[in-house]
C-alpha positions in Angstrom: 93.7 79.5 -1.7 93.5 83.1 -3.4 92.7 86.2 -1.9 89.7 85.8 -3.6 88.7 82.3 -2.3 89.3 83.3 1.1 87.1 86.2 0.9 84.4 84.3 -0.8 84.8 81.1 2.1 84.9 83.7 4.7 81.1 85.6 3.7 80.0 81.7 3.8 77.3 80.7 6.8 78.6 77.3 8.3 76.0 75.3 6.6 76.8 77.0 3.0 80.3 75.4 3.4 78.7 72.5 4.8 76.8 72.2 1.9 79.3 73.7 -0.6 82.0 70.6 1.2 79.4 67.9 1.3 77.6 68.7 -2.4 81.5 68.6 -3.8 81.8 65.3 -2.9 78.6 63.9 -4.2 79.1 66.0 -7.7 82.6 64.3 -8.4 81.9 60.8 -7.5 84.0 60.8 -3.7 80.5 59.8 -1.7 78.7 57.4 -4.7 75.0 56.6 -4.1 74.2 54.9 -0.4 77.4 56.3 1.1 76.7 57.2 4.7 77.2 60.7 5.9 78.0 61.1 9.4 77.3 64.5 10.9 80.0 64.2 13.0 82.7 62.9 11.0 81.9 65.9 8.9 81.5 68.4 11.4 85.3 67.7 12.6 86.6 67.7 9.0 85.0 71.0 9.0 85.6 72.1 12.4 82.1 72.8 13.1 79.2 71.9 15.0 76.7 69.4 14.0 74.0 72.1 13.3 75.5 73.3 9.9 75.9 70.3 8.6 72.4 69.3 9.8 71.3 72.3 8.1 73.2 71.3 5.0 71.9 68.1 4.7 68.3 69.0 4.9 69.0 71.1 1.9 70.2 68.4 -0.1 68.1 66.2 0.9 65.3 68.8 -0.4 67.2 68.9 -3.5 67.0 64.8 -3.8 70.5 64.4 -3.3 70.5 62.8 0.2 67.7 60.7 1.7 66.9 60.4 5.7 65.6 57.4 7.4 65.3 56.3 10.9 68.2 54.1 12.4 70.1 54.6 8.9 71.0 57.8 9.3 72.2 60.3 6.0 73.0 58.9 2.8 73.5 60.2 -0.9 70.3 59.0 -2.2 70.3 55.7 -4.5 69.9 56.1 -8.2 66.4 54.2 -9.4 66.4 53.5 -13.2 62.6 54.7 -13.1 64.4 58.3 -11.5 66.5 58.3 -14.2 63.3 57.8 -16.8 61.4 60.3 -14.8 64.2 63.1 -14.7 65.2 62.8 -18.1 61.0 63.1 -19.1 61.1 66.1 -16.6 63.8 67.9 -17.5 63.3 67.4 -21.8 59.8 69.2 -20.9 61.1 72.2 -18.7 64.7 72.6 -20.3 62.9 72.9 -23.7 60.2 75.5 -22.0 63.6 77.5 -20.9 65.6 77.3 -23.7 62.8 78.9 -25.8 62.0 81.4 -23.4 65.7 82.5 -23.7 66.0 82.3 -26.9 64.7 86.3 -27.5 67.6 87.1 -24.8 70.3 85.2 -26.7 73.0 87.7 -28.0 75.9 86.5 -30.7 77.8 86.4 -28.4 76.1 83.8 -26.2 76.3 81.9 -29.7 79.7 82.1 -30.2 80.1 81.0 -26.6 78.2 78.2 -26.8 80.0 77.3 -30.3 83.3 77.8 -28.6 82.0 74.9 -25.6 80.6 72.8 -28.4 83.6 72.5 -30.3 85.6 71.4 -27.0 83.0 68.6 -26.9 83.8 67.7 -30.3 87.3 67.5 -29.1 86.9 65.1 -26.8 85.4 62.7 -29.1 88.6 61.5 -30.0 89.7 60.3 -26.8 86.2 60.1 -25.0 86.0 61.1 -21.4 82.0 60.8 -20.3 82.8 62.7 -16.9 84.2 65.7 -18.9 81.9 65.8 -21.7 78.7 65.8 -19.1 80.2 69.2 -17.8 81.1 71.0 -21.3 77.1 69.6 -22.0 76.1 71.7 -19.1 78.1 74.8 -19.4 76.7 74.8 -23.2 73.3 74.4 -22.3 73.3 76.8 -19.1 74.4 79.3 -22.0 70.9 78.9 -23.8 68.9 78.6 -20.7 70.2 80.6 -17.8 68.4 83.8 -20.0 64.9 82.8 -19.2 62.8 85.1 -17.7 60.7 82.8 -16.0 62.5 81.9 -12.2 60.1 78.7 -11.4 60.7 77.1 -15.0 64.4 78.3 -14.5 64.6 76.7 -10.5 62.9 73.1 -12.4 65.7 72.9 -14.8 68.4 73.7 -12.2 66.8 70.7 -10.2 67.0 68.5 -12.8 70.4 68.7 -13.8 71.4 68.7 -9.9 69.5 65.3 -10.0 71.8 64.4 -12.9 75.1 65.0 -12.0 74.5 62.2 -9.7 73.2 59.9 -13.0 76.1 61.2 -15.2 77.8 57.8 -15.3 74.5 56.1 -16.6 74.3 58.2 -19.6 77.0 59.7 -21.7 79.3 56.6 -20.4 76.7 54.4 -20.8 76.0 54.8 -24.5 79.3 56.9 -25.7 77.7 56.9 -29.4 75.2 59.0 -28.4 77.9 61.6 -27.8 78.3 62.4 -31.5 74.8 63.1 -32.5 74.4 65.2 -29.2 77.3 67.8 -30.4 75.6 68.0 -33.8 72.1 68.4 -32.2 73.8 71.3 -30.2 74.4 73.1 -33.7 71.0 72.6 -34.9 69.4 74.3 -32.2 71.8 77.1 -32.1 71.3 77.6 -35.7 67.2 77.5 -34.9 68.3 80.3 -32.4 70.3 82.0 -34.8 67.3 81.9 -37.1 65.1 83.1 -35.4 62.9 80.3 -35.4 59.2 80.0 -34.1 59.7 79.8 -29.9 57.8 76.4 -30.2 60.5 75.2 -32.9 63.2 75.6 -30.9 61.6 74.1 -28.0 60.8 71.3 -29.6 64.0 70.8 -31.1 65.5 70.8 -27.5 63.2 68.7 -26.0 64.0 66.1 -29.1 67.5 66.3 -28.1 67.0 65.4 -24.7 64.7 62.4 -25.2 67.2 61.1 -27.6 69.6 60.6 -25.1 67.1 59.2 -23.0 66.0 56.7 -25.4 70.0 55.6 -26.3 69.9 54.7 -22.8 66.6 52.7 -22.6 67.7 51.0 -26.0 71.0 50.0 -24.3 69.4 49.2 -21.1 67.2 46.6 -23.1 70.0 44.9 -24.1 72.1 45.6 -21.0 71.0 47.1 -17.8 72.4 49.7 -16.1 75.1 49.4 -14.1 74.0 49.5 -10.4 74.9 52.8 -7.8 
């Protein structure tokens, strides 16, 4: 661990590790949907008390990550397919709202950022690798929406994609195809940026992009259904 990283750890509350440890896990696939979370197995792994990791939990759970129930205990929260329709409805509507509101606040060289990130998508076409594309996707969209003004529209889209990072596997992996038309979408909307273009335009054209994912999915879903958590 750096200098750095040991700095950064040690200005940490117990139940931001906690959280930092058990959110880790769930974001890279080591506790899949319905894995039990014992307190206390974690607490020792972190050589803490229960409390933090109390504390931790109630803030994913909050989040939608983990669920509670009586005599089960804490587990990362099973995937629905209706979750999946109702994020992806959610977030086209507020990550479209923010990417517009940003829009005004995006420099050239946000833009040639979010080219650079693009292009490593494109890269990855050849030999696809869902997991890898889904966090390029997010670093190029957190480029064009991280500028807007408005916190609450801001804290909506940050929600959504924390809900997503659990659902990664059912999209990108699930219809790869839709992977190509995504990194050509992400041109068209920087070009509206570029532009630009009328704030509803380009909210609009990122709102398309994100229910055409969504209905790749439900197209392949009709004909196959999603794999189960």
């Amino acid at each position: 661990m750096t200098p750095q990283a040991q700095t950064e750890r040690s200005t940490e509350s117990k139940s931001q590790q906690a959280y930092r440890f058990i959110r880790t896990r769930i974001d890279d696939g080591r506790y899949v949907p319905g894995y039990r979370l014992v307190l206390g197995a974690i607490a020792r792994e972190l050589d803490v008390s229960v409390v933090p990791v109390r504390e931790a939990i109630r803030l994913l759970e909050a989040e939608g990550l983990v669920t509670f129930e009586r005599n089960v205990g804490a587990q990362v929260a099973l995937i629905k397919e209706t979750e999946y329709l109702h994020t992806m409805e959610t977030l086209a509507l507020v990550e479209g709202a923010a990417t517009a509101l940003s829009a005004p606040f995006i420099s050239p060289d946000h833009i040639a950022r979010a080219r650079e990130i693009n292009e490593r998508m494109r890269r990855t076409l050849d030999d696809f690798e869902p997991t890898r594309f889904t966090e390029l996707n997010l670093e190029f969209h957190a480029v064009l929406f991280e500028e807007c003004p408005n916190p609450h529209i801001l804290d909506l889209v940050h929600r959504g994609w924390n809900r997503m990072t659990v659902l990664r596997d059912s999209s990108f992996s699930f219809v790869p195809g839709r992977a190509h038309e995504s990194v050509e979408e992400h041109e068209r909307i920087l070009a509206l940026i570029e532009e630009g273009a009328d704030a509803l335009e380009i909210e609009l054209a990122a709102r398309r992009h994100r229910t055409a994912t969504l209905d790749a999915v439900l197209a392949a879903q009709s004909r196959h259904p999603l794999p189960a958590p």
